[in-house]
C-alpha positions as CSV (number, residue, x, y, z in Angstrom):
1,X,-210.4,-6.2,-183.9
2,X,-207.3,-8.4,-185.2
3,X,-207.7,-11.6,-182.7
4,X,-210.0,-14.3,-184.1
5,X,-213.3,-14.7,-182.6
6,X,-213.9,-18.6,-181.3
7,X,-217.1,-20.1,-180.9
8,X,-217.6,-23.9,-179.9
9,X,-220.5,-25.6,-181.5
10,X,-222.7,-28.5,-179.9
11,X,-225.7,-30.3,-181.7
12,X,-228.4,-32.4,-181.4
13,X,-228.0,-32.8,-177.4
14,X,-231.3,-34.4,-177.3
15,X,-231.7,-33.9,-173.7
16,X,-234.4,-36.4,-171.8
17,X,-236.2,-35.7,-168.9
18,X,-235.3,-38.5,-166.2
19,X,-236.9,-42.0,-166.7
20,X,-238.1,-40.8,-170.4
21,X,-236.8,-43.1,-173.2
22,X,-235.2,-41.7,-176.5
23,X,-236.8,-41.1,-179.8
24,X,-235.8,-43.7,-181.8
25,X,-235.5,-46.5,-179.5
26,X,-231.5,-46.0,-178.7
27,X,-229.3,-43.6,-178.0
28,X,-226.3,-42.9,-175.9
29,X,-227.3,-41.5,-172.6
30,X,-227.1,-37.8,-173.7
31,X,-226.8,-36.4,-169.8
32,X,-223.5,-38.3,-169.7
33,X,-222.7,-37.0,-172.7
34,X,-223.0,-33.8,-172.2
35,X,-221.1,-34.1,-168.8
36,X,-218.3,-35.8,-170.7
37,X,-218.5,-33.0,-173.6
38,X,-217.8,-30.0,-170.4
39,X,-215.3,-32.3,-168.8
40,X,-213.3,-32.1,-172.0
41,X,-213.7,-28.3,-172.8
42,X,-214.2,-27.1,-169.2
43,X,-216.5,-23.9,-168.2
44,X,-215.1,-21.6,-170.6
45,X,-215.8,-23.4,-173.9
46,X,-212.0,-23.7,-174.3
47,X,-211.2,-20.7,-174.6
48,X,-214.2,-19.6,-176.9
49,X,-215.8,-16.6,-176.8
50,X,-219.9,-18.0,-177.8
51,X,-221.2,-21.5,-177.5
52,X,-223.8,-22.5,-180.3
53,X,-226.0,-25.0,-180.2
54,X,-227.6,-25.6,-183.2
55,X,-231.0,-27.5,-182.3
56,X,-232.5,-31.1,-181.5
57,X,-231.7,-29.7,-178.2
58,X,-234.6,-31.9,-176.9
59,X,-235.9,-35.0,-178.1
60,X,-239.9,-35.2,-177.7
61,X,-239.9,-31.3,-177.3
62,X,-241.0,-31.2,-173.6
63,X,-240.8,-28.7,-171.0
64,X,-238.7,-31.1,-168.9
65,X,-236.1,-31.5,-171.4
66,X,-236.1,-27.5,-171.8
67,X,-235.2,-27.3,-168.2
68,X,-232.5,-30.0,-168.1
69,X,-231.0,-28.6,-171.1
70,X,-231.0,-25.0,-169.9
71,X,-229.5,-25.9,-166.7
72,X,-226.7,-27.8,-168.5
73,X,-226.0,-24.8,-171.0
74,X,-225.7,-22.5,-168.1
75,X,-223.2,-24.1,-166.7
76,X,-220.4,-22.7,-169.2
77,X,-218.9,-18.9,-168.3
78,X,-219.1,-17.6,-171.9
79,X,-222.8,-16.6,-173.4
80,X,-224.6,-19.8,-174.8
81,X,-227.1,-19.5,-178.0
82,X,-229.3,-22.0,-179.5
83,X,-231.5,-22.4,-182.8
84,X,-234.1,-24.8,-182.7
85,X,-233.9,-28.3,-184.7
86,X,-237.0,-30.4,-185.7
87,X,-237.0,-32.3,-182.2
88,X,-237.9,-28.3,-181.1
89,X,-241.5,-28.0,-181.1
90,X,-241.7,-24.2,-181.0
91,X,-243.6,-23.3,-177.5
92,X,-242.2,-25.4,-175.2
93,X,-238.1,-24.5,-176.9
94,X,-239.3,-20.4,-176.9
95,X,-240.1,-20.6,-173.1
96,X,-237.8,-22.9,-171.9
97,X,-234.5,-22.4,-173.3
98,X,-233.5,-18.3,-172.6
99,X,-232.3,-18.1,-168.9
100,X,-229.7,-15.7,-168.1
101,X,-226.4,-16.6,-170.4
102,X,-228.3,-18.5,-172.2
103,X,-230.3,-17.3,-175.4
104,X,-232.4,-17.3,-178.2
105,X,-231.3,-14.0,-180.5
106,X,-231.4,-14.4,-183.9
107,X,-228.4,-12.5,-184.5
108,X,-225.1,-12.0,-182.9
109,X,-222.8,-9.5,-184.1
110,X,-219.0,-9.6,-182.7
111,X,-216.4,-7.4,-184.3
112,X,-216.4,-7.7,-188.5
113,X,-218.9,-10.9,-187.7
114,X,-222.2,-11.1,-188.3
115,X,-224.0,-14.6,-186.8
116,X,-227.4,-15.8,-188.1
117,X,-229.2,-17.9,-186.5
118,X,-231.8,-19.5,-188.9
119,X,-235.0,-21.6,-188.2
120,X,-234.9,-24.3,-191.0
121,X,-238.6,-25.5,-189.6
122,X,-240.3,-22.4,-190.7
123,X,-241.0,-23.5,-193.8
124,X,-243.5,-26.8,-192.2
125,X,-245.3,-23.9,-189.2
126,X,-248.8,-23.3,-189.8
127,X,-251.0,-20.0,-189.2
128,X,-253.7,-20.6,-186.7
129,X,-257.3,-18.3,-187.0
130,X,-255.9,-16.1,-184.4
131,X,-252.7,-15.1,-186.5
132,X,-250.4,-16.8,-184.4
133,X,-247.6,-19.3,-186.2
134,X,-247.5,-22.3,-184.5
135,X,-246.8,-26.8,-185.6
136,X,-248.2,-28.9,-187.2
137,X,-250.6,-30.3,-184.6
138,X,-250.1,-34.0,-185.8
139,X,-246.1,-34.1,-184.5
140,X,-244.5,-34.8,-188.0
141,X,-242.0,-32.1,-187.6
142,X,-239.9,-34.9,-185.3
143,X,-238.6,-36.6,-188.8
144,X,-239.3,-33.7,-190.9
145,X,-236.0,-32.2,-193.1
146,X,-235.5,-29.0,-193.4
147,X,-237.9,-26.0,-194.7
148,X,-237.3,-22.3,-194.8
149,X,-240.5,-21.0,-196.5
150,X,-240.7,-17.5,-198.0
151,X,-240.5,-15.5,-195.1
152,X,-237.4,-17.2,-193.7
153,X,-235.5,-16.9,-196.8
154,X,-236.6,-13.3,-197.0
155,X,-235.3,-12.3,-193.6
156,X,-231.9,-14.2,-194.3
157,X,-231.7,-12.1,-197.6
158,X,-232.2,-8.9,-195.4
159,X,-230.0,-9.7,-192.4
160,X,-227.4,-10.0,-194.6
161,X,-228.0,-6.7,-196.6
162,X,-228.7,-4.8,-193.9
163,X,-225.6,-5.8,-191.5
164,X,-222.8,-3.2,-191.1
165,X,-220.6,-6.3,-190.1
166,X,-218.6,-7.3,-193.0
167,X,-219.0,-11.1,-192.6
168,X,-221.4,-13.9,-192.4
169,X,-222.2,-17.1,-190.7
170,X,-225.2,-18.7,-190.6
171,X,-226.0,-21.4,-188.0
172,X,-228.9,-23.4,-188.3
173,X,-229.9,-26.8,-188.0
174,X,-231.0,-28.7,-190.9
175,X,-227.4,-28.2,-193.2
176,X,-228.1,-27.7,-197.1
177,X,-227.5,-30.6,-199.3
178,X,-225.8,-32.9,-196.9
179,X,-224.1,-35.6,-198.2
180,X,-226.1,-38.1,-196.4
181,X,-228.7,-39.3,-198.6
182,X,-231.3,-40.0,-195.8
183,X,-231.2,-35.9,-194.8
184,X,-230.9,-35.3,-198.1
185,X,-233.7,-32.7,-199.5
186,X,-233.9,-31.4,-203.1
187,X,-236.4,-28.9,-202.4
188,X,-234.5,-27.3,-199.4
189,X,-231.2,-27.1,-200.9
190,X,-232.8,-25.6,-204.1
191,X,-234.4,-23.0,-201.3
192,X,-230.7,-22.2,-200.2
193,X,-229.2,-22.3,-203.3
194,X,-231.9,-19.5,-204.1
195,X,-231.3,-17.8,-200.9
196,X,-227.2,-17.6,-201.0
197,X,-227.4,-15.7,-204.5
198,X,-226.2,-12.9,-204.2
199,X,-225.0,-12.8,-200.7
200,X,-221.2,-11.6,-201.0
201,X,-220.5,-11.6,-196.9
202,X,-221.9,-15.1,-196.6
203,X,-219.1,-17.1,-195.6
204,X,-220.2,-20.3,-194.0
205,X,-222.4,-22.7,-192.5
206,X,-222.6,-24.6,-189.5
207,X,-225.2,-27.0,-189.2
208,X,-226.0,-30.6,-187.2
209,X,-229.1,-32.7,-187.9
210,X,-227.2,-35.9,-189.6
211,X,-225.3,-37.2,-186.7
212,X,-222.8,-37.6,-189.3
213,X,-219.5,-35.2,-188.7
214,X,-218.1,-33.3,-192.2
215,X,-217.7,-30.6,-193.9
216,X,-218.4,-29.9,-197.4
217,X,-218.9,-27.2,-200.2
218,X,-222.3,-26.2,-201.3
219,X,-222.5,-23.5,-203.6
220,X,-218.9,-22.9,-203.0
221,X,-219.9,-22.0,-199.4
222,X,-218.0,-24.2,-197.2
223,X,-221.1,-26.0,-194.8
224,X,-219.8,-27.6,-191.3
225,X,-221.8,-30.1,-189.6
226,X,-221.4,-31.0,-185.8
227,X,-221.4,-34.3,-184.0
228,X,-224.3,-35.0,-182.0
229,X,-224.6,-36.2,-178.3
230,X,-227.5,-39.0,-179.1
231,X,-225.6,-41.2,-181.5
232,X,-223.2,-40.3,-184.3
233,X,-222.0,-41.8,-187.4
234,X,-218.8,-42.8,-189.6
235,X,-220.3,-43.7,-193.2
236,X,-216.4,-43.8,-194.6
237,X,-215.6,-46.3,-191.8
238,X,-219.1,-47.8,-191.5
239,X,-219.0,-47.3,-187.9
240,X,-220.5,-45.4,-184.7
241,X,-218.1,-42.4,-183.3
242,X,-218.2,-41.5,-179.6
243,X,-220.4,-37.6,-178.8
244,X,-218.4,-34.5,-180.0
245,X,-218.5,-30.5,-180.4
246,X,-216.9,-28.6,-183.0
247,X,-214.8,-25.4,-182.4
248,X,-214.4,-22.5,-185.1
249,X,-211.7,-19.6,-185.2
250,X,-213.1,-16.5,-187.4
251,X,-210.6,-14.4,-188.7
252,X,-210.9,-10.9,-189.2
253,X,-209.6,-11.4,-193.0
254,X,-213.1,-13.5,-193.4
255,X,-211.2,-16.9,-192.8
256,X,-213.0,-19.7,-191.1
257,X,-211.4,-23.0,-189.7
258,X,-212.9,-25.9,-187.5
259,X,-211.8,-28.8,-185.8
260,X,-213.7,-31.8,-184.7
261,X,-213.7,-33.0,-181.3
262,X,-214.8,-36.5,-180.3
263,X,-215.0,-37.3,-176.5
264,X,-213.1,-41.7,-177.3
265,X,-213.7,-44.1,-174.1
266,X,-215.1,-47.2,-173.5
267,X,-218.5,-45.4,-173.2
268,X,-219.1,-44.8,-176.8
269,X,-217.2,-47.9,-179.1
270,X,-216.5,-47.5,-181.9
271,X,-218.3,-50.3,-183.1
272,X,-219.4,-51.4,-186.6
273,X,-222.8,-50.2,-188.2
274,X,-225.6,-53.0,-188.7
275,X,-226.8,-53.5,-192.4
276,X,-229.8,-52.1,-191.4
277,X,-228.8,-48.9,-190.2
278,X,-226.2,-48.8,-193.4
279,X,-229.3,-48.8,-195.7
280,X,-231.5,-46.0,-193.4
281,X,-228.5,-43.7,-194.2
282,X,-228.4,-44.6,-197.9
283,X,-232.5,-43.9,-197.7
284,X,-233.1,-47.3,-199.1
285,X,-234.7,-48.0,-195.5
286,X,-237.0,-45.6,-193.7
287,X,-237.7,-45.0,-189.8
288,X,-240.7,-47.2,-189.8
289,X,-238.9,-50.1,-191.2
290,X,-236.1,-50.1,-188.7
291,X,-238.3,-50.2,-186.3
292,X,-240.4,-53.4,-187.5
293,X,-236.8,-54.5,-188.5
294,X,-235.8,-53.8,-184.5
295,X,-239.1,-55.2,-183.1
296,X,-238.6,-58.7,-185.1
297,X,-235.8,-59.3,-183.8
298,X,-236.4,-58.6,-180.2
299,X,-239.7,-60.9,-180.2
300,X,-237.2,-63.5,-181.9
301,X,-234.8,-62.9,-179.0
302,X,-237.4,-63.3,-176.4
């Protein structure tokens, strides 16, 4: 196989069932963001040959959401796979995601490819007294960065031993050591720096979770992060950017390239960010405080 192999990648849809209100207290209407997102790249992914989604795909976790979001996905021609994000909790994403063209695999191998699809929640799951691995019954895996655990890291290491194909791509959710400090995790990118060691086909990562578009190197391992269809982020500019999807050609040499893709109308301004939302993404501010930060100010606007 000498033709590139081209994948389009969405993140953090954050589907909501209808009349449901986002996580967060705002939030582009993801629906209509979607629908803008398939406008632009039409049935066929543009041409790809996979779409990825790389989790968040619903935002409380609920059946409802599953089924909205499955029903969207189907709607391209080419095969569809997904990884759960933290917005995943794990039943209700296992049962209702996989339809036909849509699925769950962990890996996909096309041509001298190998893709992994990695859940960077394992690491927070718990083992019930029947055996069974299963969240954290107190819902703090909705703010919750990422966590391989030993297992996880374990099965990457293997996957990528055992592969005949001769390169690698991980997808998974939660991106290593991303440059926004709020995601930021010392303990989860000393996981992956532990994990990538000695992994010779590993060559990149595509991740979402930041709502902030980029990519950087992390253990000179170029890393990829998507735009998301909830809200997204310019920290250079210090504004919001409109919903997006990345697209990815994979040569047979090894080579990956990406391009960014963001859906600009009068939907989704371009507007400036707040101070308040400035200091969340520095982590000088956490979600608790923009929320009494939010809620003063609407009782002093009412």
């Amino acid at each position: 196989m000498t033709e590139p192999i081209r994948v389009l990648q969405l993140s953090d849809t954050h589907f909501l069932a209808e009349g449901a209100e986002a996580e967060g207290g705002f939030a582009y209407d993801t629906s209509e963001a979607f629908d803008a997102v398939f406008e632009h790249c039409g049935a066929n992914a543009g041409g790809a040959d996979m779409v990825v989604v790389t989790g968040d795909i619903a935002d409380h976790g609920e059946p409802d959401e599953y089924r909205l979001a499955a029903s969207a996905f189907a709607r391209f021609e080419v095969p569809v796979n997904v990884c759960p994000g933290n917005h995943d909790f794990d039943a209700p994403f296992t049962v209702g995601v996989a339809r036909p063209g849509v699925s769950t695999s962990r890996v996909v191998e096309a041509g001298p490819w190998a893709f992994v699809f990695v859940d960077s929640n394992a690491g927070g799951m718990i083992v019930d007294e029947t055996g069974r691995t299963i969240d954290p019954s107190d819902g703090s895996r909705l703010h919750r960065n990422g966590t391989l655990g030993m297992r996880e890291a374990a099965w990457i290491r293997d996957v990528c031993a055992r592969t005949a194909a001769q390169h690698v791509f991980v997808w998974v959710h939660h991106p290593p050591a991303p440059r926004l400090q709020l995601s930021f995790d010392a303990d989860y990118a000393a996981e992956w720096a532990a994990t990538m060691a000695g992994l010779p086909k590993l060559r990149g990562i595509g991740g979402g979770h930041t709502h902030v578009p980029d990519v950087y190197d992390f253990h000179d391992v170029p890393v990829f992060v998507a735009p998301s269809l909830k809200h997204c982020f310019d920290l250079d500019a210090q504004t919001w950017l409109p919903p997006g999807y990345r697209t990815y050609e994979f040569g047979a040499d090894g080579s990956v390239t990406s391009d960014l893709h963001l859906i600009d109308d009068d939907r989704w301004p371009r507007r400036p960010l707040g101070r308040a939302l400035i200091s969340l993404f520095r982590g000088e501010l956490t979600y608790d405080d923009l929320a009494e930060i939010a809620a003063r100010r609407a009782q002093q606007g009412s």
